[in-house]
Each structure stands twice: as C-alpha cells, then as structure tokens.
C-alpha positions in Angstrom: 83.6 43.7 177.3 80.4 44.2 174.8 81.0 45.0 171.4 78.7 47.7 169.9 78.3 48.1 166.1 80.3 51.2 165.6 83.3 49.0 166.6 82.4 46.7 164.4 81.6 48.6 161.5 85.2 50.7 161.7 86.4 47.6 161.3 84.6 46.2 158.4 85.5 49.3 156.8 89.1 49.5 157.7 89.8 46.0 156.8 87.4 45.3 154.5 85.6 42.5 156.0 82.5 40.4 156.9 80.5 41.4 159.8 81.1 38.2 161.4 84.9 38.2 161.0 85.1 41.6 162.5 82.8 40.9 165.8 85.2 38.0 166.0 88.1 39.4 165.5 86.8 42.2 168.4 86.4 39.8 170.7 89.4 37.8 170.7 91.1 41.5 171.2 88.7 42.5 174.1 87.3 45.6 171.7 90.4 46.6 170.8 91.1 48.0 167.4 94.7 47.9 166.8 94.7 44.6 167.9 91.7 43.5 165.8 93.4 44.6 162.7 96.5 42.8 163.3 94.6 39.6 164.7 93.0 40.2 161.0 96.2 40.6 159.2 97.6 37.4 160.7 94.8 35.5 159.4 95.2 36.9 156.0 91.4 37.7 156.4 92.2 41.2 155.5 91.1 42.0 151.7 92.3 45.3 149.7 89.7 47.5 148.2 88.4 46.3 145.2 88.8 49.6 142.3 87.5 49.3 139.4 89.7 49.7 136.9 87.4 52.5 135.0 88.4 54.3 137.9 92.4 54.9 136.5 92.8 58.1 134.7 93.6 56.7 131.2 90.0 55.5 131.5 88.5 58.4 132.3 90.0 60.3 129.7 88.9 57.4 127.2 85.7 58.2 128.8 86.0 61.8 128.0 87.2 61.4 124.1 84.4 58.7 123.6 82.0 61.1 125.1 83.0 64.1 122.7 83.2 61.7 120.0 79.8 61.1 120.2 78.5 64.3 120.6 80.9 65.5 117.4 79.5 64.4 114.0 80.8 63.4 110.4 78.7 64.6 108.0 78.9 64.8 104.2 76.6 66.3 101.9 75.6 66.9 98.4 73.8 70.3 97.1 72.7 70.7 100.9 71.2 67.3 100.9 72.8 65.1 103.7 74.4 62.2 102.2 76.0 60.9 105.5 75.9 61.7 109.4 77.4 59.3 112.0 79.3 60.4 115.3 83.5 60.7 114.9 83.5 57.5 117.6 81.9 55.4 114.6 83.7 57.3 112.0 86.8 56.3 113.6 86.4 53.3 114.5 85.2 52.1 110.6 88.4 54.3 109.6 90.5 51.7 112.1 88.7 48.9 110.7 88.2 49.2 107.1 90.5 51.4 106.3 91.0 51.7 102.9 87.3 51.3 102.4 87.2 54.7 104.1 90.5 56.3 102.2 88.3 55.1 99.1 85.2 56.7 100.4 86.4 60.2 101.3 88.3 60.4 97.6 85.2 59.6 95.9 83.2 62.4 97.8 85.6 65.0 97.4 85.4 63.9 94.0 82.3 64.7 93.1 82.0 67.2 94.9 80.4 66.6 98.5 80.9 68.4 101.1 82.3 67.0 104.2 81.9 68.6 108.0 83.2 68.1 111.5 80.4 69.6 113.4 80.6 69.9 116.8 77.8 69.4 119.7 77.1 73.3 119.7 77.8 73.4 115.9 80.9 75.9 116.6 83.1 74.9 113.3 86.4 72.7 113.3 89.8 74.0 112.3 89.6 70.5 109.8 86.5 71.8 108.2 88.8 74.9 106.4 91.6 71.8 105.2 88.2 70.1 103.9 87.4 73.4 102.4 90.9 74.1 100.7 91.2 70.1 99.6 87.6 70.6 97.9 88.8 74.0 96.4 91.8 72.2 94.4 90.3 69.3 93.3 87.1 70.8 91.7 89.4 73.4 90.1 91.5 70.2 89.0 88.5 68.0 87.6 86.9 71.4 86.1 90.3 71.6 84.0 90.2 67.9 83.2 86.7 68.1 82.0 87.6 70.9 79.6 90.4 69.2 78.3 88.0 66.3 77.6 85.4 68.2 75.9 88.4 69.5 73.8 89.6 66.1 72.1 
C-alpha cells in the first residue's frame, strides 16, 4: 500500500509528530490511521500540544489591564504646567515598589497644591479624579486656615 502525504500529514497533526515517525508509523499499519496512532501511543512517540501559557485566561486579562494601564496616564500639575505624566502601569508598579516614597510623594503635591489626574486614552474623566478634587478642596481650605493662624502670632 503507498502512502500519500495527506495520510501522513493527518497524522503529524493528530499526534503531533515528525514526518518521518508518521510515514513509519503508516507503514507498519498498512495506511491505517487508527492503527498508526495507537502504534504511536505504544511507542510513547506521541507528544501533547505545546500552549503557551499566555494563552490561559488570567494572562490575557493581565494582558488586557497592562494594555489599559498604558494607555491611562498619571498626571500632576502645577498652575496648568505639567509637573508629572507617566502611564498607571509605571505608576503602579513604583507604588508596589517604593511605596512610601509614593505615599510621600502624593502628600507633598496635594500639599502644595498640584493637581493630580487619571486621564484616560480618550481623555473621558475618572470617578477618582472628583476624590482627587474633594481631597484637594479640604486640604487647601486646611493649609489656608493654618497660614492665617500663622500670620496671626
């Protein structure tokens, strides 16, 4: 019986093998598929498919947050004049790192009084952006009252 290489691919595919272990396999089982595969099976020549493991779903949707992270910036400014702009990915990933660097970092802007912006890829505006607002609000009203008092003395 010949072989012909439609037989033989099937069988590469199916059992994920070489060419030559497949035409083999074939004809030691006189074309026959079944038989190929099990030939195949006994010789433990039969590999899985290899998946990447980027291909699991907890990758993709660490994909998908990295991919809005970047596109979603951290900005802070001062009298309209941008003071910093990095994505949220980096912002985060400092925030993990150097944490109370960051906690330091944010104090000090509101502060004195920068302004600090979650703006998105179309620039629609962030829920947080109205906390930022409100946080910003009280603590100028408290270092305006704090100045007074120190003009006072």
């Amino acid at each position: 019986m010949s072989i012909n290489l439609e037989q033989i691919d099937e069988l590469r595919k199916r059992a994920n093998v070489s060419y030559e272990d497949a035409k083999n396999a074939l004809e030691q089982n006189e074309g026959n598929l079944i038989e190929s595969l099990i030939y195949l099976e006994k010789q433990n020549k039969i590999r899985p498919d290899e998946k990447p493991c980027t291909d699991s779903a907890f990758f993709k949707k660490i994909k998908i947050l990295i991919k809005k992270g970047n596109e979603t910036k951290l900005v802070i400014k001062k009298n309209d004049n941008v003071v910093l702009n990095v994505c949220i990915t980096l912002a985060v990933i400092l925030a993990i790192v150097a944490a109370p660097l960051v906690i330091v970092g944010l104090v000090l802007a509101i502060i004195t009084n920068h302004k600090i912006r979650i703006v998105k890829k179309n620039n629609e505006d962030c829920e947080v952006n109205k906390i930022f607002d409100k946080v910003s609000l009280v603590v100028n009203k408290v270092t305006t009252k704090i100045n007074e008092e120190l003009k006072t003395e």
